[in-house]
C-alpha angles and dihedrals in degrees: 000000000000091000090053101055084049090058095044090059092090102047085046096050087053092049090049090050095045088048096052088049099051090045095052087049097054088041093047100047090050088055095044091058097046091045098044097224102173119231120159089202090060085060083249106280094163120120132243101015084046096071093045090055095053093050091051092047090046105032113059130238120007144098138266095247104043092040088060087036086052091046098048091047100050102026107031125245098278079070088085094061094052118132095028114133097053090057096042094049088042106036083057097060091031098053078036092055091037088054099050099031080054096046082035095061086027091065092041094054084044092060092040084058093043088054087042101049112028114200090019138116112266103206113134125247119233100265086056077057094060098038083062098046100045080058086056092059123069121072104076102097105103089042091053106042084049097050091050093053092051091049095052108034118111108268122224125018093359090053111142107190129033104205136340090274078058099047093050099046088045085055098049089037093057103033112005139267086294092061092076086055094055098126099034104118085050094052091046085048088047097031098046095050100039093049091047090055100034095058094036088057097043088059091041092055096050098054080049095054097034084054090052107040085057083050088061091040085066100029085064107033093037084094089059096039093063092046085051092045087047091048092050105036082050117114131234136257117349094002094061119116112180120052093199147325101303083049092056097053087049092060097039 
């Protein structure tokens, strides 16, 4: 019985992991849409920049500054918050979904370069990176066409959706279940290839900056290192040359 715990561990210590990914996802993407943290590689849920940005993309001509100014003028300031809910119910799941699919492949490259390369070390390359965080990146197209819809749609009387439940059922209702997909070969092309490089160049990053924040550790405490080396490679007695630590660096 002992003996069978023991062998379950390991499938219980993935399961917690995979738990606790999927959960700060979920808690994160809700945050980043009620915040409003900008991040292009979030596909920009984020209210209320977010709006701005669609009608720029989808209403020619025009600037950043007079296009709010216009909305919140014409529209009131709850306008920039148009097109919400359906974010923050489907970024959670979404960001939840993007952290465990990428531990997920990440674990499972992890183990490919452990079989590989028995005895080495199995961290991945950045390619490996990439090739992670391209998986992590796929699933986004009905949140997005929805939210779009909702963003640039007339406000008041010629209002066309209530709601994203509305929005959804008025879609299938007009052209089929396929319609809320419409997009959806142009956000796995963008998705794929932002979230590879995204996340190679996240991990690259840090092992740069891991690399050179250990090259600054030493730049500034080499000074004390040597008096250190010169104290304790001093002699005893009548063959010691520095007294103490103020001794050392005059001799130095």
């Amino acid at each position: 019985m002992a003996s069978e715990l023991k062998a379950n561990e390991p499938n219980v210590a993935v399961w917690r992991e995979t738990v606790t990914d999927f959960t700060a996802g979920a808690a994160g993407g809700a945050a980043q849409v009620l915040i409003g943290e900008y991040h292009l590689l979030y596909n920009s849920y984020d209210q209320p920049f977010d709006l701005v940005k669609v009608r720029l993309q989808t209403q020619n001509g025009g600037n950043t500054l007079p296009t709010a100014r216009n909305i919140w003028a014409k529209e009131g300031p709850l306008a920039f918050y148009r097109g919400t809910l359906m974010p923050l119910l489907g970024v959670g799941a979404c960001v939840s979904i993007q952290f465990g699919a990428f531990h997920g492949i990440r674990q499972a490259i992890e183990s490919y370069n452990t079989d590989k390369r028995p005895g080495h070390d199995s961290t991945l390359s950045i390619p490996q990176y990439y090739l992670a965080g391209a998986g992590a990146g796929h699933h986004l197209g009905p949140v997005e066409h929805i939210r779009i819809r909702l963003q640039t749609q007339p406000h008041g009387a010629a209002r066309i959706y209530n709601g994203p439940l509305g929005c959804a059922l008025k879609l299938i209702g007009t052209a089929g279940i396929a319609s809320i997909y419409r997009g959806q070969a142009v956000i796995l092309l963008r998705e794929i290839h932002g979230y590879g490089v995204w996340l190679a160049a996240y991990e690259g990053l840090i092992a740069l900056c891991g690399g050179l924040a250990g090259e600054a550790l030493w730049l500034l405490s080499h000074p004390l290192d040597v008096l250190k080396s010169k104290m304790q490679s001093d002699g005893f007695g009548a063959e010691k040359k520095h007294r103490n630590m103020r001794d050392a660096f005059r001799h130095t």
